[in-house]
N, C-alpha and C positions, 0 to 999 in steps of 0.2 A: 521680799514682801509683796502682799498681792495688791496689784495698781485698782482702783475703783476706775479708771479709764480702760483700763483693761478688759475687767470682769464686767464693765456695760458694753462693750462690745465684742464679747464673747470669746477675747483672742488670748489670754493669759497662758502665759505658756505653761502654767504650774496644773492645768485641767487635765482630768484623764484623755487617752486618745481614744477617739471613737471605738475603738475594737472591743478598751475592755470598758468600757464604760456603761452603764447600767443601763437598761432602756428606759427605766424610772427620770434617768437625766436626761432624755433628749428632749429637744426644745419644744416637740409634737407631743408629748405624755401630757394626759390629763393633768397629772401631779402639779409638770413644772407650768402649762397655762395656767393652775389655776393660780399658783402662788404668784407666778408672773402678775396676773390683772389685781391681786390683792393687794399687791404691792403701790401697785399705781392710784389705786382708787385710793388707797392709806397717801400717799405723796398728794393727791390733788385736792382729798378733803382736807390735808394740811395745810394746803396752798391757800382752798377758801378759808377755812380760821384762820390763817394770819390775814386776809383782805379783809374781814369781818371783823376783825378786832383794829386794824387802822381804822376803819372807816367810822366804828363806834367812836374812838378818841379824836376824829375830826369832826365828832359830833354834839362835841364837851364847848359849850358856850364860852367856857372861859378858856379856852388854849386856841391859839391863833395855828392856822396852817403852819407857818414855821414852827413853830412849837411841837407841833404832832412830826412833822419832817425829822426836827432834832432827837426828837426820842425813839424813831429808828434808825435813826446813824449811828448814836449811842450803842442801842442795841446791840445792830450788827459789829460795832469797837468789843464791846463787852464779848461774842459768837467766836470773834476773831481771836480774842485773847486767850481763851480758853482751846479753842482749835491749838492755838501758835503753843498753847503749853506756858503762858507767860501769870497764871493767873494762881493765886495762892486760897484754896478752899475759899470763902466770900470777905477775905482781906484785899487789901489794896481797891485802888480806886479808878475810872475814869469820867470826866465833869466833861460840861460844854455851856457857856455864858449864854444866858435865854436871853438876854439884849445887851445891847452893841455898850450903852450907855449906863448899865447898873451893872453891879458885882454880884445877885442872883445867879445861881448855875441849878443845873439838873446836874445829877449823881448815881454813884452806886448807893443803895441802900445798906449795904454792911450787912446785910440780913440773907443774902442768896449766894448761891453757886452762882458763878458768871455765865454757867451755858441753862440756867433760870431764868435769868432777866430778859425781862419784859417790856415795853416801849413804856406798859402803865403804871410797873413797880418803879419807877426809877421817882428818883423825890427831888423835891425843891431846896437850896438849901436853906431855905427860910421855914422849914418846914419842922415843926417839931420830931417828928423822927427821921430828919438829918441824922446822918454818917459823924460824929465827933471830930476824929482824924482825918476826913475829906476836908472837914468845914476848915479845921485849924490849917492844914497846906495849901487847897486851892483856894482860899477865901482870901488869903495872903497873898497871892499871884494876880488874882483879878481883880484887885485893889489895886496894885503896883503896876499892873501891867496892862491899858486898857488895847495893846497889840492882840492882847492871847484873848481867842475865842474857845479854846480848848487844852485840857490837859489830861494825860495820860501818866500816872505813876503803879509800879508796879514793882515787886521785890526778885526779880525772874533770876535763874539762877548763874548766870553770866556777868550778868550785871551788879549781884551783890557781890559775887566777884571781886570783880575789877575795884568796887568801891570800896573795899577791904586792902587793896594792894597802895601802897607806899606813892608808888609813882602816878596811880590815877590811869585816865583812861591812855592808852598808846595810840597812834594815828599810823596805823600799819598799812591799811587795803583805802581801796580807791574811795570803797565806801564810808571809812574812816574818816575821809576830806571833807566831807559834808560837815563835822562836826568840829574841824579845825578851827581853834580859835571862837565856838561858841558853845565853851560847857564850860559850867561852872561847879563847885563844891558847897558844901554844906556839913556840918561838922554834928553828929548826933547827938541827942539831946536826948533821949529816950522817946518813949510812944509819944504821939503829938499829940496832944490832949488841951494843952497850955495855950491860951491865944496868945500870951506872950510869943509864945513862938513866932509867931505872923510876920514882923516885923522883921527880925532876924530871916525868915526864909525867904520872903523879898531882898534883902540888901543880899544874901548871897547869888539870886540868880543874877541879878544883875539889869539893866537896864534893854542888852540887848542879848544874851543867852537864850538858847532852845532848852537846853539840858541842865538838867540840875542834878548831879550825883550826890546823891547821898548816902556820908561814908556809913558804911556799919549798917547800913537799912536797906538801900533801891537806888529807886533815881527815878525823872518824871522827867517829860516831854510835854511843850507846847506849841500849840500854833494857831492860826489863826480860823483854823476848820478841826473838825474832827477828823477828817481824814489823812489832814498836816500832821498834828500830834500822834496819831494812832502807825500811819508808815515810818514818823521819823521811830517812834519807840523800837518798833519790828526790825530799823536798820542796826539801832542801837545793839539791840540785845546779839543781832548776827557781828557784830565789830566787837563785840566783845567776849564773843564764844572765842573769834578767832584768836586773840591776845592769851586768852587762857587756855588753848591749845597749844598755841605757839610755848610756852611755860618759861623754862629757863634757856630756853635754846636760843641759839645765836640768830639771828635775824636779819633781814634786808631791810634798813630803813629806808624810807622814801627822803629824798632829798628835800630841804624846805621849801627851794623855789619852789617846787610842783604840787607838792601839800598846798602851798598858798595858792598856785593859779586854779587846781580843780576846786578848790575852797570859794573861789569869786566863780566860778563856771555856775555853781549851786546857789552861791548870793544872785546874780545876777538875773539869774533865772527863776528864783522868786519875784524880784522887781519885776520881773519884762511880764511875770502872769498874773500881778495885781495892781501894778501903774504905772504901766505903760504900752501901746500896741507894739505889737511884736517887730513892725519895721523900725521901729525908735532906738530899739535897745540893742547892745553892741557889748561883746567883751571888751576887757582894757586892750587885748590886741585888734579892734576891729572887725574881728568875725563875729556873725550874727548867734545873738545868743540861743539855748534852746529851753525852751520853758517845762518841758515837758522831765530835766533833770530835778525839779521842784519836789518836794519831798509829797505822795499823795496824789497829785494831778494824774500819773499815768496810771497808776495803780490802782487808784480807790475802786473803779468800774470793775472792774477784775475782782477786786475785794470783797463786794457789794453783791455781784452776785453769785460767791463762794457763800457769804452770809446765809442766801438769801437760803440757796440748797443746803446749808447746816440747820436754817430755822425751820424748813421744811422738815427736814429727818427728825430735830426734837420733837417735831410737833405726831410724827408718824408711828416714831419710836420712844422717844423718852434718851433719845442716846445721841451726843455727839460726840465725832471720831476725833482723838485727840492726834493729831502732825508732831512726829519730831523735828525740830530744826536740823 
């Protein structure tokens, strides 16, 4: 496949070699400057629309800076899900609590493609053209749960998987530890429609669970940021490829002492990056913990501006490049 790292710096090895190579192709032809500059001026007048369209929404009397901030993290979760290949034509969902102290959230609209959405299209869910099925799951979460400032559910193809198989999720790879001991189930019910539901999908995740599998449907991720719930999703859906490759084949489990200790490596490291300074906090063995294994901290920047250059290309082209895992 051809690397887009590659082919911007000119070195892919799949190009013809100079000799037979068109003079049309070299980097001197008129041809290729001019497409070259076209390109660019296309990439930078995207760059100013998207700063043009923030700057409009920070200029909406009634949304607070945080507010305009959340609906491009949003966004770029929505850019990323769609890159990652996790996103189901304008089904499935992801929310984020617009304050700390109410069960309001911003949403998918149910209404777009995911590599569509917009910091502006995204809705309130107090809002009359609310998501149904957003409203009935997250709206049940952030009642029960005032920890989660975000949720991430989505039907991706690994993970409905796993939620199909008998035994549930397996805790095979390192990155599986993270997840040990905090996922829970949920038993389907058909399309969530029902508020009744609410109740029932709170008492299954549980008090303190990240993961909620849901058999026969998905599963959904929370956290306390959108960039928490959006990376733990991304580790999910790779922890679960690898189980359903692995199939019926015989396997190295991981012994449970170790599952448990990289299991508090990942707890702990969550506390020491939200209460605690980083000299305070300490594994159970006394080595100093690393915050940075926190699900999102190291990554979101990386993510953020992979985002930024997908919203750019939508914006230039109409196209974003879908990643296989």
């Amino acid at each position: 496949p051809v690397s887009w790292d590659l082919l911007h710096r000119g070195e892919n090895r799949g190009q013809p070699h100079a000799r037979h190579r068109s003079p049309l192709m070299s980097s001197s032809s008129p041809l290729v400057v001019g497409a070259t500059a076209g390109v660019a001026a296309l990439a930078w007048g995207a760059y100013f629309l998207l700063k043009k369209k923030t700057a409009s929404l920070s200029k909406d009397d009634a949304m607070s800076a945080e507010e305009v901030a959340l609906r491009e993290e949003l966004t770029d979760a929505h850019i990323l899900s769609h890159h990652y290949g996790f996103d189901e034509l304008v089904w499935n969902h992801i929310s984020a609590r617009l304050e700390t102290d109410k069960p309001d959230f911003l949403v998918t609209s149910g209404e777009e493609h995911f590599e569509e959405v917009q910091p502006e299209t995204l809705v309130k869910s107090s809002s009359a053209n609310a998501n149904i099925t957003a409203d009935v799951i997250h709206s049940a979460i952030y009642k029960a749960r005032p920890d989660v400032g975000a949720i991430v559910h989505h039907h991706s193809t690994a993970v409905a998987a796993v939620g199909v198989l008998e035994s549930g999720l397996k805790y095979l790879t390192q990155d599986a530890a993270a997840f040990y001991g905090l996922v829970s189930y949920h038993a389907w019910e058909g399309i969530s429609e029902d508020y009744d539901e609410c109740e029932r999908l709170a008492k299954s995740l549980g008090p303190t669970a990240h993961t909620l599998i849901m058999r026969n449907h998905g599963a959904l991720t929370v956290g306390r940021t959108v960039a928490e719930a959006w990376t733990r999703y991304f580790f999910l859906e790779r922890v679960c490829r690898v189980q359903i490759l692995c199939g019926s084949n015989a396997v190295v489990e991981p012994p449970v002492a170790v599952l448990e200790h990289t299991a508090e490596q990942y707890v702990v490291a969550t506390k020491q990056e939200t209460e605690a300074p980083a000299a305070e906090t300490t594994e159970p063995n006394g080595q100093p913990a690393c915050p940075e294994f926190k699900h999102g901290l190291a990554e979101w920047g990386a993510l953020k501006r992979l985002a930024k250059r997908l919203r750019a290309m939508r914006s230039a082209t109409h196209v974003i490049p879908v990643r296989c895992m």
